[in-house]
C-alpha positions as CSV (number, residue, x, y, z in Angstrom):
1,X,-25.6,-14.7,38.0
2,X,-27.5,-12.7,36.3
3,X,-31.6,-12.9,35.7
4,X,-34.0,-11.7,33.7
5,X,-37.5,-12.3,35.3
6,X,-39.6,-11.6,31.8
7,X,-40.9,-15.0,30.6
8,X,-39.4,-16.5,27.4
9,X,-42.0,-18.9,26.1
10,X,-42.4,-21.8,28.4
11,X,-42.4,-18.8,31.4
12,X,-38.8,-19.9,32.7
13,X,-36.4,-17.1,33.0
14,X,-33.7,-16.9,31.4
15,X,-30.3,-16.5,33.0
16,X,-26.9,-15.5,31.7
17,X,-24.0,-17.2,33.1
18,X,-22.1,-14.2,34.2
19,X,-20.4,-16.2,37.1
20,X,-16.6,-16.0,37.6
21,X,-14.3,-13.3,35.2
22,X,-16.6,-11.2,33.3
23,X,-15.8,-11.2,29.5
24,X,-15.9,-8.0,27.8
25,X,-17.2,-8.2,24.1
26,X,-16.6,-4.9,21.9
27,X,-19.8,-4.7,19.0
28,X,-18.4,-2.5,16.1
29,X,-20.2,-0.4,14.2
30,X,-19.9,2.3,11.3
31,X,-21.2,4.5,13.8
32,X,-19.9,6.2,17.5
33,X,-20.6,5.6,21.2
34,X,-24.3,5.7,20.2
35,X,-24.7,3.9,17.8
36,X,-23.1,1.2,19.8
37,X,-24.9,1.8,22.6
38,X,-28.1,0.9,21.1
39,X,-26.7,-2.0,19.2
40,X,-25.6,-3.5,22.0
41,X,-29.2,-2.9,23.6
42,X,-30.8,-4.3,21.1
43,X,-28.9,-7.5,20.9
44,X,-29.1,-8.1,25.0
45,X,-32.7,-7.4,24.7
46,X,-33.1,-10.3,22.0
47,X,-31.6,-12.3,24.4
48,X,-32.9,-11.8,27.2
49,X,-30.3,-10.0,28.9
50,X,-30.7,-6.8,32.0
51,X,-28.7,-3.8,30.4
52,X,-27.1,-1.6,33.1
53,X,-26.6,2.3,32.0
54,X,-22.8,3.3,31.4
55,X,-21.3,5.3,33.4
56,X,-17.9,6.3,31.1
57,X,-17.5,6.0,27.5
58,X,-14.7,3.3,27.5
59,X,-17.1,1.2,29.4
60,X,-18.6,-1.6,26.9
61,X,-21.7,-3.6,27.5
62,X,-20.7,-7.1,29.1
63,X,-21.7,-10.0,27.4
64,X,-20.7,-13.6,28.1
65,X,-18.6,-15.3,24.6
66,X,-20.3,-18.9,25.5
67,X,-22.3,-18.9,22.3
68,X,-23.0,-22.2,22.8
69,X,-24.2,-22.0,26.0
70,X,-26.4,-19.0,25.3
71,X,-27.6,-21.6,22.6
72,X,-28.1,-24.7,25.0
73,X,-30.1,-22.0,27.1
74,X,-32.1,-20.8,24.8
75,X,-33.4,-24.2,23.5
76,X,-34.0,-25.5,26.9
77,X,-36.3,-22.4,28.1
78,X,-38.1,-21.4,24.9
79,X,-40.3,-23.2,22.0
80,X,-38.5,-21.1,19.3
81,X,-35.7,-23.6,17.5
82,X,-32.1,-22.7,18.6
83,X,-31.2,-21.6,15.0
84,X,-33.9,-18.6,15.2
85,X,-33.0,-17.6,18.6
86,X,-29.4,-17.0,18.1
87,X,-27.9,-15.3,14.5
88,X,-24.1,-16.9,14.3
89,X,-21.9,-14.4,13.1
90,X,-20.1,-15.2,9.3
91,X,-16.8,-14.2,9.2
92,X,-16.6,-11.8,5.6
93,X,-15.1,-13.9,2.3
94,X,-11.6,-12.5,1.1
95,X,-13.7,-11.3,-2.3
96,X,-16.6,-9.9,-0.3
97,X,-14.1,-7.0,1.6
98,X,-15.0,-3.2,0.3
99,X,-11.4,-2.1,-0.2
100,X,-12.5,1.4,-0.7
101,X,-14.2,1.3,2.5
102,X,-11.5,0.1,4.5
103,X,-9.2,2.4,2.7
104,X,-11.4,5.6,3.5
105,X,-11.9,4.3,7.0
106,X,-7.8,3.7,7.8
107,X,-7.0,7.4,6.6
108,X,-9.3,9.2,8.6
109,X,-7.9,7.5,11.3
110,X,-4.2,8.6,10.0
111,X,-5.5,12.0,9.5
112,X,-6.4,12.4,12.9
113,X,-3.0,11.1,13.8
114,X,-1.2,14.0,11.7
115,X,-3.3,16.3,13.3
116,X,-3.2,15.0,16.8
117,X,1.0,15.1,15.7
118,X,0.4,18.8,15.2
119,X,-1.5,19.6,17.9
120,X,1.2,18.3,19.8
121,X,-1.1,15.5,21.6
122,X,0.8,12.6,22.0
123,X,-1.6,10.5,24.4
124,X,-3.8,11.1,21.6
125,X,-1.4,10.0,19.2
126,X,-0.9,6.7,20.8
127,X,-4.8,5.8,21.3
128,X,-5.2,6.3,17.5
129,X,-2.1,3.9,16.4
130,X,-3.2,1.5,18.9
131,X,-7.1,1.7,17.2
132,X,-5.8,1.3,14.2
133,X,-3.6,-1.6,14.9
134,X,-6.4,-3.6,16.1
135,X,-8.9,-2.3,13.1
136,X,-10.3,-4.9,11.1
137,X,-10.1,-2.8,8.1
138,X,-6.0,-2.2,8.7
139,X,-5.3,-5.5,8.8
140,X,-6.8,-6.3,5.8
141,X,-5.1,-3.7,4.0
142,X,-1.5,-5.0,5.4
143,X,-2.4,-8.5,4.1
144,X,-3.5,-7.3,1.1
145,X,0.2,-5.3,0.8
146,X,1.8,-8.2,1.4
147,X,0.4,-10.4,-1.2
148,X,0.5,-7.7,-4.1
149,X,4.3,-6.8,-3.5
150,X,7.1,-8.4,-5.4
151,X,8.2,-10.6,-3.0
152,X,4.6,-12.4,-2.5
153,X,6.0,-15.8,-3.4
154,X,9.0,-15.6,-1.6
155,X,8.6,-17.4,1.7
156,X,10.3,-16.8,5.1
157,X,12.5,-19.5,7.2
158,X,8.6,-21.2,7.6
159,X,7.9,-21.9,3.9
160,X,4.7,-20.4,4.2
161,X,3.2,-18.5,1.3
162,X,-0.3,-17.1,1.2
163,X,-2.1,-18.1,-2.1
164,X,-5.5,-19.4,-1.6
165,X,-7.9,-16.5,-0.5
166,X,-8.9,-19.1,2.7
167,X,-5.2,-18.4,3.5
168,X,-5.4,-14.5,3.3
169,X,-8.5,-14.0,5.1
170,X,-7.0,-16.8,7.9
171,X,-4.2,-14.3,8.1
172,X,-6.2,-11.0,8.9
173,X,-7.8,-13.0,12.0
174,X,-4.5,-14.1,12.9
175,X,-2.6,-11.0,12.8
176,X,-2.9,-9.9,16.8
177,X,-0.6,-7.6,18.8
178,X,-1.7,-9.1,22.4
179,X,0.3,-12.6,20.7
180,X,2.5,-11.7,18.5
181,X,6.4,-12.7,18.6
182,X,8.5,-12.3,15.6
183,X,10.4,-14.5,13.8
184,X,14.4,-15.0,12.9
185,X,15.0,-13.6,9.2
186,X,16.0,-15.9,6.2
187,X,19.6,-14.3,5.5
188,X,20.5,-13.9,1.5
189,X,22.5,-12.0,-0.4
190,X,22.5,-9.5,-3.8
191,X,24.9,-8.3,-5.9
192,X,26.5,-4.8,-5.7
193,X,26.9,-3.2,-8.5
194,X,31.1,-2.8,-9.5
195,X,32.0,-4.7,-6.1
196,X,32.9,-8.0,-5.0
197,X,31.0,-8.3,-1.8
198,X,27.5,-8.3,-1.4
199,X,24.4,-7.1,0.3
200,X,22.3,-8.8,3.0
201,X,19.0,-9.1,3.3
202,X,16.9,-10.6,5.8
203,X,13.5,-11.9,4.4
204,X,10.8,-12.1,7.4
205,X,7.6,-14.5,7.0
206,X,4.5,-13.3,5.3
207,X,3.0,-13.0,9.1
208,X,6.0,-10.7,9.8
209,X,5.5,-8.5,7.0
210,X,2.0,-8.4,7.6
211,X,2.6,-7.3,11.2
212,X,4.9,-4.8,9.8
213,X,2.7,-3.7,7.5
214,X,0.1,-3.0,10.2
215,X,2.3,-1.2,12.2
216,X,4.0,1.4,9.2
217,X,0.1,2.1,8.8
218,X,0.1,3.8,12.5
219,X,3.6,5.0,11.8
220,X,3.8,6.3,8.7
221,X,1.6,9.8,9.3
222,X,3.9,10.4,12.2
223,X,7.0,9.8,10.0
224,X,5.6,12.4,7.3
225,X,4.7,14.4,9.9
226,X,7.7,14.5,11.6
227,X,10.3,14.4,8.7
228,X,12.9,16.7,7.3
229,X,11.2,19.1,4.4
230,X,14.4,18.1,2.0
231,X,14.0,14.2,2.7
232,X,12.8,12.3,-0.7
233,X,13.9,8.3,-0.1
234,X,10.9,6.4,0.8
235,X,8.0,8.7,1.2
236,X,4.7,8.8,0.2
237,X,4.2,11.2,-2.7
238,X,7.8,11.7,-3.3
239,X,10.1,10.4,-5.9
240,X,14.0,10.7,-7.0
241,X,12.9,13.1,-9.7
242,X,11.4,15.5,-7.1
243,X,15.1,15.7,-5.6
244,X,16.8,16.5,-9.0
245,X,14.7,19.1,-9.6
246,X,15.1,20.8,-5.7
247,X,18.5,20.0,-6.7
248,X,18.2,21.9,-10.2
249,X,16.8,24.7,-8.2
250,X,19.4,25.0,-5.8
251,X,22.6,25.2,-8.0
252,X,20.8,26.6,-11.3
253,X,21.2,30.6,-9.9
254,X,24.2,32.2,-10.8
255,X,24.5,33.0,-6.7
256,X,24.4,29.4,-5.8
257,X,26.6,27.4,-3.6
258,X,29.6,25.9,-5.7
259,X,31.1,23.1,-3.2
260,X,29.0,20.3,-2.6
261,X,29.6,17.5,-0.1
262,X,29.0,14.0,-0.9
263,X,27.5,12.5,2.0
264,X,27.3,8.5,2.0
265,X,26.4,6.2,5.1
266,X,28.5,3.0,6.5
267,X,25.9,0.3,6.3
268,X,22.8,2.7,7.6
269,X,20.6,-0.5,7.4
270,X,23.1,-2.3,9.9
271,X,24.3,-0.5,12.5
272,X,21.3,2.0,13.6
273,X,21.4,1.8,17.3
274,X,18.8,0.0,18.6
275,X,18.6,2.2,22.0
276,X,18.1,5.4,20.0
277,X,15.5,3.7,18.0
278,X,13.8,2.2,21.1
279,X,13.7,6.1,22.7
280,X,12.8,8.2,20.2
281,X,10.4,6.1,17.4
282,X,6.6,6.6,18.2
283,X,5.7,2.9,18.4
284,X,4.6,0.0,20.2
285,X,8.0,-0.9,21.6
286,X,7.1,-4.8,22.4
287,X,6.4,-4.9,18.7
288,X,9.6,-2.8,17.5
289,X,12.1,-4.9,19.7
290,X,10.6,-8.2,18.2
291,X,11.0,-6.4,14.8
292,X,15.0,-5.5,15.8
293,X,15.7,-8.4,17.8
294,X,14.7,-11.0,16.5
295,X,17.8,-12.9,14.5
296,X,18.4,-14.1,11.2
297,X,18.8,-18.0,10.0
298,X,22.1,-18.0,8.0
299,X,23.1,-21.9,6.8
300,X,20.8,-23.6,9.4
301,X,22.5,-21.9,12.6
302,X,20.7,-18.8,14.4
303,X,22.6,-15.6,14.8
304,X,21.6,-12.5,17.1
305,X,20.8,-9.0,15.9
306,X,21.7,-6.3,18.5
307,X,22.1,-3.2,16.4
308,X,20.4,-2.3,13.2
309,X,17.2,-2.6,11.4
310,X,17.0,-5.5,8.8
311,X,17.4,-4.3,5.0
312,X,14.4,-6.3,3.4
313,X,11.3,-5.1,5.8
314,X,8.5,-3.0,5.1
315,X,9.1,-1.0,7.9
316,X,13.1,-0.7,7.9
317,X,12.9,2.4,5.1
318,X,10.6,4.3,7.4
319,X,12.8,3.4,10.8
320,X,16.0,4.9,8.5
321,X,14.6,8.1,7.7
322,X,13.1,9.0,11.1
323,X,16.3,7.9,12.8
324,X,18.3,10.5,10.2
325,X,15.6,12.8,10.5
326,X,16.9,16.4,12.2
327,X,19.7,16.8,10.2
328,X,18.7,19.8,8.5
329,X,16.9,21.2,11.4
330,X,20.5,20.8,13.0
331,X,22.3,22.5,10.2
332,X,19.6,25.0,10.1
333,X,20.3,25.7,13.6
334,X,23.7,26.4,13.2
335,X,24.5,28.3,9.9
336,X,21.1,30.4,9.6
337,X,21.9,32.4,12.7
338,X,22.9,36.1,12.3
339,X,25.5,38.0,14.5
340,X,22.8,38.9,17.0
341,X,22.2,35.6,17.6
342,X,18.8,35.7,16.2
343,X,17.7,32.7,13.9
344,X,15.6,33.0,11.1
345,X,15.4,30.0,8.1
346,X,15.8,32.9,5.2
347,X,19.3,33.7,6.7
348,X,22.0,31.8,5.3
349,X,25.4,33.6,5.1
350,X,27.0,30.5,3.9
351,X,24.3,28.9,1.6
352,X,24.3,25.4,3.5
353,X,21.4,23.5,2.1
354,X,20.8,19.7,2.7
355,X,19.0,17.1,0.5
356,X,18.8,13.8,1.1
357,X,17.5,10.5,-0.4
358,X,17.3,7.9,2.0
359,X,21.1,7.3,3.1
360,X,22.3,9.2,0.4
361,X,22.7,13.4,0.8
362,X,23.9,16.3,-0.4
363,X,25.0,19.4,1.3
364,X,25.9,22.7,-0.3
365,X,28.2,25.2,1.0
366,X,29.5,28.8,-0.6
367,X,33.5,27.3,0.4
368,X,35.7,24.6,1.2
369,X,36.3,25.9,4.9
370,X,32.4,25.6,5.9
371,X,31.9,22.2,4.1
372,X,34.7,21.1,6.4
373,X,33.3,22.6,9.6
374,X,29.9,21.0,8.4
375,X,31.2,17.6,7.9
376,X,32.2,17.5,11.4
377,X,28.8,18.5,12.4
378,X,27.4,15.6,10.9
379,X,29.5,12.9,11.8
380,X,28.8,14.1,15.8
381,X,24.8,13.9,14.4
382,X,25.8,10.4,13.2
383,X,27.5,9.3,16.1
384,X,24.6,9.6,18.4
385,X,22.9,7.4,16.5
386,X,25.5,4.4,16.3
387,X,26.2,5.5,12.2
388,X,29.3,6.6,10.5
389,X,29.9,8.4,7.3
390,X,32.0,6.3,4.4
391,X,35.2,7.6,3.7
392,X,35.2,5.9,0.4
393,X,32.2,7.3,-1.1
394,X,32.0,11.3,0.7
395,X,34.0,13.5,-0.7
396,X,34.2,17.4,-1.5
397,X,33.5,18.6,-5.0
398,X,32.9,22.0,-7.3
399,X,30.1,22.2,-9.2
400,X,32.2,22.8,-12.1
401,X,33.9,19.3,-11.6
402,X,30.3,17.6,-11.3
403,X,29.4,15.2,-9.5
404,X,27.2,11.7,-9.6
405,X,23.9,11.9,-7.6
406,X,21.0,9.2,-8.0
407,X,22.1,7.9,-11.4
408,X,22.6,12.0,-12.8
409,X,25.4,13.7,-13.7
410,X,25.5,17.5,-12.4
411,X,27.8,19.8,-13.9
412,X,28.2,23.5,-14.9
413,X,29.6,24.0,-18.2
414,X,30.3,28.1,-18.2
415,X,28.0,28.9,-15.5
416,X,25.2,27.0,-16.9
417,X,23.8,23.6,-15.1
418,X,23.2,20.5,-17.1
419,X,21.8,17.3,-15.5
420,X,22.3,14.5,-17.5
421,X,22.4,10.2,-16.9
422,X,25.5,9.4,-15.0
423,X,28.7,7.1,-16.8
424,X,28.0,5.1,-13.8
425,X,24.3,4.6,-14.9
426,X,25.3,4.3,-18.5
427,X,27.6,1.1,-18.5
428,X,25.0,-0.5,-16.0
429,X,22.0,-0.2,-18.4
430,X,25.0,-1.3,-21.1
431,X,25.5,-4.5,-19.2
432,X,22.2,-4.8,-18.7
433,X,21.4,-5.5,-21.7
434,X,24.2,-7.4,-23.0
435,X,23.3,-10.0,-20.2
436,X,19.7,-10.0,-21.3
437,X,20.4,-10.8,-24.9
438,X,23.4,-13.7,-24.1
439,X,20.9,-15.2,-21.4
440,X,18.1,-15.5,-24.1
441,X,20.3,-15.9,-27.2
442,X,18.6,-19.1,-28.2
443,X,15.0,-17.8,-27.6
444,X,11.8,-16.5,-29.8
445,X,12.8,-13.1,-30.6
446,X,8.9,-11.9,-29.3
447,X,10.4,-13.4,-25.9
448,X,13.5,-11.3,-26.6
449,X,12.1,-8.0,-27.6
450,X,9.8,-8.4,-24.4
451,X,12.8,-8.5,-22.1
452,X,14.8,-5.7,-23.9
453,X,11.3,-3.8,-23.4
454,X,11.1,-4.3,-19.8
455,X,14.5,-3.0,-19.5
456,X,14.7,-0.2,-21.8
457,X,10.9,1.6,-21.0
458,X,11.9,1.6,-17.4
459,X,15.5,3.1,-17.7
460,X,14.1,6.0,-20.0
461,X,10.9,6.6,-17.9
462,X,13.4,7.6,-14.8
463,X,15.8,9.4,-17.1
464,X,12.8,11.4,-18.8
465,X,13.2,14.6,-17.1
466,X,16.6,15.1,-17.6
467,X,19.1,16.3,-20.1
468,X,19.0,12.7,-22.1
469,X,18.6,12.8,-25.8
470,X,22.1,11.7,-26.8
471,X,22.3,9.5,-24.3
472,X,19.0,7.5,-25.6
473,X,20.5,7.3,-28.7
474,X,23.7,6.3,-28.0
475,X,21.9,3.7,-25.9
476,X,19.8,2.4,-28.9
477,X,22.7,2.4,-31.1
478,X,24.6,-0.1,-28.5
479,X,21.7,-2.2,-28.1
480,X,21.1,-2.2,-32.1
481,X,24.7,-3.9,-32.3
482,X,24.0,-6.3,-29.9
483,X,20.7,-7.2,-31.8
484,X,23.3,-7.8,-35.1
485,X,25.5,-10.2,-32.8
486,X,22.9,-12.0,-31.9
487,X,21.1,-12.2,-35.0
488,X,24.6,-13.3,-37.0
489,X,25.3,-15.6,-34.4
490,X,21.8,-17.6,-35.2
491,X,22.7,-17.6,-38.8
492,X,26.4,-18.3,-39.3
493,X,26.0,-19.2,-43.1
494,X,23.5,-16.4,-44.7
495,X,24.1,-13.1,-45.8
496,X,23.7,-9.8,-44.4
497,X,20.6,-9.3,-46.5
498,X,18.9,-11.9,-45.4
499,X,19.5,-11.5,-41.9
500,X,18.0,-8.2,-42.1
501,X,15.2,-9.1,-43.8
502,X,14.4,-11.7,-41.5
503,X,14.9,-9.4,-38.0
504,X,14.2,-6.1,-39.1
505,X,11.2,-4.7,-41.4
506,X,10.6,-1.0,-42.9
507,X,7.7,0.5,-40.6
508,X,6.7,4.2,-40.6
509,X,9.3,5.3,-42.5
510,X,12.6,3.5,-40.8
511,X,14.4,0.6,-41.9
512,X,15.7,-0.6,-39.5
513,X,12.7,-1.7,-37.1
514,X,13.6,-4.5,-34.7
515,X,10.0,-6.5,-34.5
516,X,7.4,-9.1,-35.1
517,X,3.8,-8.9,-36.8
518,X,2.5,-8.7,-32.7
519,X,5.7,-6.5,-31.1
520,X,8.0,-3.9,-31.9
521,X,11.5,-3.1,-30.3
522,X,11.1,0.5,-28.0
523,X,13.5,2.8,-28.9
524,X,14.2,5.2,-26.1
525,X,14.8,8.0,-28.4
526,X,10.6,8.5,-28.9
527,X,10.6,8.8,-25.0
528,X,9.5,12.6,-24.9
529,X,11.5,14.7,-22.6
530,X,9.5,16.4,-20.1
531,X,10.6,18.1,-16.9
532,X,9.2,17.5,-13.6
533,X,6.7,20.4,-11.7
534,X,8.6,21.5,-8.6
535,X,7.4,20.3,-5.3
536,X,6.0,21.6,-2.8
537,X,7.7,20.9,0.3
538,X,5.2,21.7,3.3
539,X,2.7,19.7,1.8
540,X,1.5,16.5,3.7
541,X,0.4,13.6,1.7
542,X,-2.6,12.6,4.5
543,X,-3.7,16.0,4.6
544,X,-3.3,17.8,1.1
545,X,-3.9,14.7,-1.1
546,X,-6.2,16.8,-3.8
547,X,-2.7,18.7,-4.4
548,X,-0.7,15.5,-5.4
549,X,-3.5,13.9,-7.0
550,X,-3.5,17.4,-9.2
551,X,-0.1,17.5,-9.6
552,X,0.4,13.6,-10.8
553,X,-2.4,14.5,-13.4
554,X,-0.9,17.9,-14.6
555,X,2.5,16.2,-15.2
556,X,1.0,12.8,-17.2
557,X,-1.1,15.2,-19.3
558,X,2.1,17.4,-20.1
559,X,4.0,13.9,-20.9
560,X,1.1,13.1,-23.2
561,X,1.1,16.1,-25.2
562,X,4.9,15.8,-26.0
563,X,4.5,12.1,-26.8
564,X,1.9,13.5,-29.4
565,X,3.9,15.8,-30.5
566,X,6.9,12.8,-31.4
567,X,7.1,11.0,-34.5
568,X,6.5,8.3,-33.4
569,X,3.1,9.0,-32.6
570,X,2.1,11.0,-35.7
571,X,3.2,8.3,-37.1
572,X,1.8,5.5,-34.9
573,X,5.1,3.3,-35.1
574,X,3.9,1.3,-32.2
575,X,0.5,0.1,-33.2
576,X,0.6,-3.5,-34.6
């Protein structure tokens, strides 16, 4: 026991009951070990407790957590009322957090972790994941991204969903490491596209996700860090359009490779080895094997998972591409070394170059021989890891013949490269929209042209920076045909004439405008065409964010200026 012979009040000391295991209490602060220091001072001083100087920096003041007692104390040994002698901590409201705050105070922390990565200081590494992962501010943030995704009101195999922000704010004070133990996965299943079977996905509970949300914070520098230059699937910064246009660069030159490899992944999702994983991710393992291990609920019965990481998890993108991570270091190894035995990046007898999008890669190569050799390489890389390439989907093309990657079509047509929307892509936006307009052939057609909208400004803004003129309006003039259907169909007994009058209205110079006095049908061929700034690839998003930021606003400026440019916007077609 502790004692403090200074008189509070009635004369009686006050004592501290420090008997038994001493409980250590961290006070936070904006500021360092100094600024805590003399908080902590100042708060055992208004409590009458003996400070003792510290002798290491991880040492913390020790302070008992019996509130109450401190309380009871208090009231018995001094005239001042127990609520003046004690301040009771108020845990913050959901709408009082500073977002910006937390969010400046998170990536400093990851921006010592890139650095730290750099450096080469692992220990280091591992002390900042682990501050972060017990940060106020990074849970909050994970909460936060749980709750704003599109899968915030779908529940796990608990029901639970968090609405009310009493529920959110519950969450963040719930979300512990020292605790935690994951729960099985609510199995369902989604459509391929052109295939019978279908996909599984396992959908954790919102604590899960949280949790998992937490950790990709203290994971996610090390994965950028870490990562293959040419890897574009699931990265911060770092789009489908950036890998067209490395692509573009790649196979535009008259001296480019001609044979491409198709490279496609068994189930990546399903069979990553857990081992290899387990080894060779920088993470807290206790947490990564609860993530991996722990089951999914499939018609009431529980099954085990023992290899692969759940498709459906915030995390399972990032465990992917660290786990395919070295392959071009690998093939960079092999094929850039000169006779001598030297290597150097720039040498490249057989012009083997690697891009990849999440499971989904490339690889260029100047003949049929070396793409052969190559694919061997990779399926021993593949191997280690428990994976296995598809024979169905990789194959060996010429550039000349084309091939399909990431919904483009790339071809040379007399040495000239042309990138254009895929057939594959084509009949899917077709059907698309011929499902749309069946499902909502008996509805208001403002409710119509707000679904055909949806669908027809999101396949042209990923198509934008492509060859894809035609293919808009061969796309519009499908979709117009299905608008005549459907407007026939409502009318069976009046003419043409008056169906057209009653669906389609002069505006701006065309007839033949699908709208309402509120809304107007988008036609995808005033979607300006504007190619995308090439990337660069040793850029890190934690440490160079002024160059994206830069870059995001150079390319929506140039996109603005050709949409001013259109027609449609000399002519302002879509004001009401």
């Amino acid at each position: 026991m502790h004692r403090n012979n200074s008189s509070n009040g009635t004369g009686k000391p006050f004592c501290a009951p420090f008997t038994g295991r001493l409980i250590v209490r961290k006070i936070q602060c904006t500021g360092g070990m100094d600024a805590r220091r003399s908080e902590c001072c100042c708060v055992m001083q208004q409590i009458g407790i003996q400070t003792c100087p510290i002798r290491k920096e991880a040492d913390v003041w020790r302070v008992s957590n019996h509130m109450k007692d401190w309380e009871s104390m208090n009231a018995q040994s001094s005239m001042t009322p127990p609520a003046r002698t004690m301040q009771t901590y108020r845990k913050p409201k959901w709408k009082e957090i500073n977002w910006k705050q937390a969010e400046l105070y998170v990536n400093r922390l990851q921006v010592r972790i890139v650095k730290a990565v750099q450096a080469d200081k692992w220990r280091l590494v591992k002390r900042l994941q682990k501050l972060i992962t017990n940060s106020f501010y990074a849970k909050v943030l994970a909460v936060k991204r749980v709750i704003t995704n599109k899968g915030k009101n779908t529940p796990g195999i608990d029901g639970d969903i968090w609405s009310t922000d009493e529920d959110k704010i519950q969450a963040v004070y719930n979300l512990t490491t020292s605790s935690y133990k994951a729960k099985p996965l609510k199995r369902t299943y989604i459509e391929k596209y052109g295939k019978k079977e279908k996909r599984p996905l396992g959908i954790p509970t919102m604590t899960d996700r949280a949790m998992q949300g937490l950790q990709l914070l203290a994971l996610a520098p090390i994965a950028e860090t870490t990562a293959d230059k040419v890897s574009f699937g699931f990265r911060q910064n770092r789009c489908a359009q950036d890998a067209m246009e490395y692509m573009f660069k790649l196979l535009s030159r008259k001296t480019s490779p001609e044979w491409i490899l198709e490279g496609d992944i068994k189930g990546c999702f399903d069979n990553i080895s857990h081992d290899w994983m387990l080894e060779n991710i920088p993470s807290d393992k206790r947490i990564m094997r609860q993530f991996l291990r722990c089951g999914y609920v499939e018609n009431k019965r529980l099954f085990p998972t023992t290899e692969g990481s759940p498709q459906g998890g915030l995390i399972s993108p990032t465990y992917a591409n660290m786990t395919l991570d070295g392959l071009e270091r690998l093939l960079l190894e092999r094929y850039s070394t000169s006779s001598t035995g030297h290597y150097h990046p720039n040498y490249n007898k057989h012009k083997v170059h690697l891009c990849r999008y999440a499971d989904d890669f490339i690889i260029t190569a100047d003949c049929k021989e070396v793409l052969e050799d190559v694919k061997r390489v990779v399926e021993e890389f593949m191997k280690e890891r428990g994976l296995k390439l598809s024979e169905e989907k990789t194959a060996t093309t010429n550039i000349n013949d084309g091939f399909d990657f990431l919904g483009w079509n790339f071809r040379k047509f007399k040495g000239k490269l042309l990138i254009q929307p895929s057939t594959k892509s084509k009949k899917k936006i077709t059907k698309k929209l011929s499902q749309t307009v069946r499902y909502y052939r008996e509805s208001k057609q403002e409710l119509l042209i707000v679904k055909l909208n949806q669908i027809t400004k999101g396949w042209a803004e990923y198509h934008h920076c492509v060859c894809a003129k035609s293919t808009f309006a061969l796309i519009d003039h499908r979709l117009w045909e299905m608008l005549w259907k459907w407007a026939k169909r409502r009318h069976p007994q009046k003419c043409n004439k008056w169906v057209k009058n009653r669906y389609w209205h002069p505006k701006c110079g065309r007839q033949w405008s699908f709208r309402t006095d509120t809304i107007v049908l988008y036609q995808m061929m005033d979607m300006p065409i504007v190619r995308v700034k090439s990337l660069d690839l040793n850029k890190n998003p934690f440490l160079n964010r002024d160059y994206f930021i830069k870059r995001k606003k150079e390319h929506e400026m140039k996109r603005k200026l050709a949409y001013q440019k259109s027609t449609a916007a000399r002519s302002e077609y879509y004001v009401s």
